[in-house]
N, C-alpha and C positions, 0 to 999 in steps of 0.2 A: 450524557452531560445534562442536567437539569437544574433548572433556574426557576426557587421559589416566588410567584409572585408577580406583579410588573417587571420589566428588566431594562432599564435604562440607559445600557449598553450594547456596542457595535464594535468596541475594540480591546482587546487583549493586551495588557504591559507583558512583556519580559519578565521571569522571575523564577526566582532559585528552584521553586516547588518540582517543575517537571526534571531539573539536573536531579536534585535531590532524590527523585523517587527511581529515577533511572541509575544510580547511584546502589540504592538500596534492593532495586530486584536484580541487578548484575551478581551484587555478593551472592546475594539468595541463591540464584541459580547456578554460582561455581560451587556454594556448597551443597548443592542437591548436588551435584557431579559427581563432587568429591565422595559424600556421602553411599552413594550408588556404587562407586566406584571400590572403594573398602569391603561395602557389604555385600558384592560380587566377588570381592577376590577372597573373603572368607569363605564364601559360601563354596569356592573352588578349591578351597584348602582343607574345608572338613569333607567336601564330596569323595578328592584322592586321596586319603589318609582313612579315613574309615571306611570306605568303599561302600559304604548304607545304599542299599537299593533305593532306596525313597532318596535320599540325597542325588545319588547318580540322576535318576529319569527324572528331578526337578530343573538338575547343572542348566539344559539348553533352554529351559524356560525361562531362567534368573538371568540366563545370557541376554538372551534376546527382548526380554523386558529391561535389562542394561541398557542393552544397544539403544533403545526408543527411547530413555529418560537421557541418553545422551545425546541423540540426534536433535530432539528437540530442544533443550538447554543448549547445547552449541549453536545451534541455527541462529537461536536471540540473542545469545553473547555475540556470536560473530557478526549479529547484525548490528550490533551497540557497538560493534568497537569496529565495524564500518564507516558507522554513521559517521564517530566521531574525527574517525582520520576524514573521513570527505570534507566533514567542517576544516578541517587544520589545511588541510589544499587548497579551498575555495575562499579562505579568508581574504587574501588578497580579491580577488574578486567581488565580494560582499561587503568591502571598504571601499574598493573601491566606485561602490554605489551609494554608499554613504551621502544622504543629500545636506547641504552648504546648512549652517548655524540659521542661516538668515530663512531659512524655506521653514513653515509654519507646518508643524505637527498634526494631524488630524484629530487628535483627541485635546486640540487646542480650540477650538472651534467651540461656539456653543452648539449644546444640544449634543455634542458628542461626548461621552464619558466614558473613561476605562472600567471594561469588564473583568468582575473580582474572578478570582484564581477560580471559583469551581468546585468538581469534585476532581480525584486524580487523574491524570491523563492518564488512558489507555491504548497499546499501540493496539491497532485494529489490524490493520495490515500485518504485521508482525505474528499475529494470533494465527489469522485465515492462513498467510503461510508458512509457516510452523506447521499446520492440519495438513494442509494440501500436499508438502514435501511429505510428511511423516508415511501419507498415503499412497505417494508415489514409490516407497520405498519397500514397504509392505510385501505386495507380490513378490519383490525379488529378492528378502529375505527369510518368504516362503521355499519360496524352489530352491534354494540354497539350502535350507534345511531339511528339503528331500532327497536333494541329490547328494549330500553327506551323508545322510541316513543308508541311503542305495547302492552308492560307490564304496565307503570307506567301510562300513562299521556291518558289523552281522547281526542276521533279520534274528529277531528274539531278547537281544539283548537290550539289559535296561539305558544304554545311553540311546540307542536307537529308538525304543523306544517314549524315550525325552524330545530329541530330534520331531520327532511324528507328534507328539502333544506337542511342541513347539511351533511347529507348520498349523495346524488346529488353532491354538491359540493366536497366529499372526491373520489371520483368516476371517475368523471370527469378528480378533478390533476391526479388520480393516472394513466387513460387512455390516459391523455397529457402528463404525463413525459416521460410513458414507450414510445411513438410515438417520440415524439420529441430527445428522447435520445439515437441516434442511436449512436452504439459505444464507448460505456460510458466509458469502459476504454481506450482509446485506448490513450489519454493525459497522465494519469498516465502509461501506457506501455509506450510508446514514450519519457516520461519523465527520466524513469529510465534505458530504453537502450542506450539513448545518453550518459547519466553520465557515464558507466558504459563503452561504449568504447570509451568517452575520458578515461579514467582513465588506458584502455589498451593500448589504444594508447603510453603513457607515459612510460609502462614495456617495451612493444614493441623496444620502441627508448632506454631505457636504454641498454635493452639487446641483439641490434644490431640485429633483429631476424625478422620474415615476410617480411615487405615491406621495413625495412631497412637495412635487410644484405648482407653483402659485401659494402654498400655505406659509400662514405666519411664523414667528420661534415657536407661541403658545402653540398652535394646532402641531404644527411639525412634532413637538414633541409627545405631543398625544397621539397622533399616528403612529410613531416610534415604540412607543413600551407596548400599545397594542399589537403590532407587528410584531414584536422581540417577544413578546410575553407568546404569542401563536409560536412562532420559531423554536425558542425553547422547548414548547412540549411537541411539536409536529411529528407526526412517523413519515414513515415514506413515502406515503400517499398525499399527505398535506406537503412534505416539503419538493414533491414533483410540481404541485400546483405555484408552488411560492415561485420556482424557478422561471416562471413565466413573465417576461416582461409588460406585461400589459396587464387594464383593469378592466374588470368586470362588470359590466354594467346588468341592476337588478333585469333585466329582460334577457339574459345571459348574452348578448353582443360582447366584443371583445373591444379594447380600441388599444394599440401600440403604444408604448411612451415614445416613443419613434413621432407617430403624428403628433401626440398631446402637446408636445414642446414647440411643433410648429405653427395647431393652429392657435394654441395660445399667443405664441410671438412673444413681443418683447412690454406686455404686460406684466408689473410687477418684478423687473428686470431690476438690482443694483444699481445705482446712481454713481457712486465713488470708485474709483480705478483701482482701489485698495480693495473693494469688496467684490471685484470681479477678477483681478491678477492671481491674488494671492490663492483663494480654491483653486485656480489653476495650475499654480506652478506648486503647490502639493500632492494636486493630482497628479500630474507630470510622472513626481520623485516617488512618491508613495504608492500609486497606483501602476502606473504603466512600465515605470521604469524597472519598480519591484517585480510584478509580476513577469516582464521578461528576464531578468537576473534568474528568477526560479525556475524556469521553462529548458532555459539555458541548461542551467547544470541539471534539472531533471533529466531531459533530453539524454547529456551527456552520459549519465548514473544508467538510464537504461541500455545506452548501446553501450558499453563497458559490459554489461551484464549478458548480454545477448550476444556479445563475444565469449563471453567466456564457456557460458552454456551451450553458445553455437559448437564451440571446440572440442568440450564436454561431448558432444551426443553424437560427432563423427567421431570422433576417439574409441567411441564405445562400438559403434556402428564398424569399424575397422577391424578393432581387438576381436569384435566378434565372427566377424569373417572369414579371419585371417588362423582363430581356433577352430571354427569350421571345417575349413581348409585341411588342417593340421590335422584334426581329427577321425576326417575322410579317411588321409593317406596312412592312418594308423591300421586302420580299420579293414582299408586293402589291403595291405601290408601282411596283416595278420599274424603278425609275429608278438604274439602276445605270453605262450608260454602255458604253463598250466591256470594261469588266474593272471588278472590283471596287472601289470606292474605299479609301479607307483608314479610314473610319467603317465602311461595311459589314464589312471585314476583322476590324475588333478587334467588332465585336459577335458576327459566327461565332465568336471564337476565345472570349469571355465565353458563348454560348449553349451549345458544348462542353463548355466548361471550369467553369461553375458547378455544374450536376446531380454530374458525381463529387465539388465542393466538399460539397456541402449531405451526399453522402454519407458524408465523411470527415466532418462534423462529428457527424452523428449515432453513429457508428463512437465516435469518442471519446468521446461524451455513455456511451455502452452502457459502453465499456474501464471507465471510472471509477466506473460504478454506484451515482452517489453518493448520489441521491436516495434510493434504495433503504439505503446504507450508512448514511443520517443518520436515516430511520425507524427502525433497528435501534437506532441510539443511541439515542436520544430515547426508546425504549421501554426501556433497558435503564435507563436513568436515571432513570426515571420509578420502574421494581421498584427501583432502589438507597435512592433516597429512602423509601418506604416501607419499607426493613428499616434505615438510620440511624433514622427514626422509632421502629420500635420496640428498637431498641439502646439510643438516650439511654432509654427509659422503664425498660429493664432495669436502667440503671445507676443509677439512683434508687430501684432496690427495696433491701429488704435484702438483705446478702448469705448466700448458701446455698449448698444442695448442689444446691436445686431452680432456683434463676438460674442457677448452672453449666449444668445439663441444658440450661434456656432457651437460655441465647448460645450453648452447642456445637450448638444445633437448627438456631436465626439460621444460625451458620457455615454450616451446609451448606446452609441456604437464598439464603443469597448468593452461593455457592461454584455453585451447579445455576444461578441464574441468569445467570451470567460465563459459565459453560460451555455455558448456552443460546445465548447472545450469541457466543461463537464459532464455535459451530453454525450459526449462522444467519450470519455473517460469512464463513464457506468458503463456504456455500452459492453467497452471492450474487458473490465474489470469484474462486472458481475454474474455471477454464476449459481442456479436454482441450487446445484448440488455438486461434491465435487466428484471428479472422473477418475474412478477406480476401475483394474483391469486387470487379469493377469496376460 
């Protein structure tokens, strides 16, 4: 996302543009499906009807390049039309956080202006896992294609030998994507820490506090496009630096905005009740309140997820056992006949083919880290709530020079705790490369 120029902005409106575009790659993507879909089942229809050698040993190739333009088109559709039931659940919820007509806007404020639309939003997250899944599934629609090739079908022939270019070909992507995808999250990290300190940026300047305190509107705002204009083009490396609460002094000393706001004190502090209430009780609504609203149902969307996948990878982990099992007693049994039967066949091909399941499952449970992701929430919610707690108590004091101090303290105490919680969200989210295996 790039912003020519100065950027004058810290906050984002609503607007049709990201429905609209989510909108327009959902159709896209049901008619790749579709499209995929037809041009497989032709391709299945002139393979058995002319029997064309070349037709035959392409069939499991066309398959299994099917199978991948639909795993991955499903994954995003099913993630769009997750998303959008989550919203239709959580409405009540998100209403009813709705802050009161009377509580003042943040892009109400001088010096804070709405940020124009951009280029298109891209889902980042959405992309890395789509890759990630697609990788995890790879192995185990190799060995699938071997142990059909080994059980079912006779060594020589041309579907067998489809089957075998098939396994080849799944192998291959799976050893070009892991090589080529160095850093796979690092778009979606980059993506969400920019958003995330514009969006600080914006408390920051409301609440006169890090790189704006003590400065005038005039200076404040020239701090502001200077910082947004850095922001804007930063990489990774500049926007690790940005995420630091404190300023840099030319001798390279550090000093907290933590200290700054206290040894300043209540120099330059608002005079009128109206000029010290009101940033508060938006931040309140906009700032703390918001952000645990989000936490909440994130929280919730991760363990949802981490249930289902939990269930997912003992399931697999069972089936696989339990064919194991089954397979053994076939085996002592030995009552198999002059050649395989056709139970024996599909049990070799389930006793195969479940181990790299169970491991694709796991693989996914690890991609999505969400168990991990919904402790981070849940703890980050839990510090939100206690500094809302002592915000309303602030707003019932009288008003001063010394409540000002207080809530610009608050702010950077709410402000360290966000930026904890993103800290500890890369950590657990970021990955050099992704984990392929068979």
């Amino acid at each position: 996302m790039a912003f020519p120029g100065p950027v004058p902005v810290v906050f984002g409106t609503v607007t049709l543009r990201a429905t609209e575009g989510g909108n327009v790659r959902m159709s896209v993507r049901i008619w790749v499906v579709v499209g995929a879909s037809v041009a497989f089942s032709a391709w299945t229809a002139a393979a058995v009807l002319s029997r064309a050698p070349a037709l035959v040993v392409s069939l499991p190739l066309a398959g299994t390049s099917w199978l991948l333009v639909v795993l991955d088109c499903g994954y995003l559709l099913g993630r769009q039309w997750a998303h959008r039931r989550r919203r239709r659940v959580s409405r009540s919820r998100r209403e009813a956080w709705t802050p009161a007509p009377d509580i003042r806007r943040p892009i109400d404020y001088p010096n804070i202006l709405p940020r124009p639309a951009g280029d298109t939003p891209v889902d980042q997250q959405g992309r890395f896992r789509a890759t990630g899944i697609r990788l995890a599934v790879l192995p185990a629609l190799a060995v699938t294609c071997l142990t059909v090739q080994t059980v079912f079908l006779e060594h020589g022939g041309d579907l067998g030998l489809g089957f075998v270019l098939a396994e080849c070909l799944l192998l291959v992507s799976m050893v070009w994507t892991v090589w080529t995808s160095q850093e796979p999250s690092q778009p979606w990290v980059t993506s969400r820490i920019r958003a995330e300190l514009f969006r600080r940026e914006m408390f920051l300047l409301l609440a006169a506090v890090g790189p704006y305190l003590g400065r005038t509107d005039q200076e404040a705002g020239q701090v502001r496009d200077a910082r947004l204009s850095l922001l804007a083009a930063a990489g990774p490396a500049e926007l690790s630096t940005f995420t630091r609460l404190s300023d840099r002094a030319s001798d390279g000393t550090e000093r907290h905005w933590q200290d700054a706001v206290w040894l300043r004190g209540d120099d330059g502090v608002p005079a009128t009740d109206a000029e010290t209430t009101e940033p508060m009780r938006t931040y309140l609504d906009y700032r703390i309140k918001r952000q645990s609203l989000f936490f909440e149902l994130a929280a919730g969307t991760c363990e949802r997820t981490e249930g289902k996948l939990g269930r997912a990878a003992k399931a697999a982990v069972l089936a696989a056992v339990a064919v194991a099992v089954a397979y053994a007693v076939l085996l002592h049994s030995g009552r198999t006949g002059d050649g395989p039967s056709t139970t024996s066949a599909v049990i070799a091909l389930l006793a195969a083919g479940l181990p790299p399941l169970c491991n694709m499952a796991l693989a996914v449970q690890n991609l999505f880290a969400s168990q991990r992701l919904a402790a981070s929430y849940r703890e980050t919610r839990q510090e939100l709530l206690g500094h809302e707690h002592t915000l309303r108590r602030l707003l019932v004091e009288p008003a001063g020079a010394e409540r000002t101090v207080l809530f610009r303290s608050l702010v950077v105490r709410v402000e360290s705790t966000l930026t904890e919680e993103l800290r500890r969200w890369r950590i657990i989210v970021a990955k050099t490369e992704f984990d392929a295996g068979l």
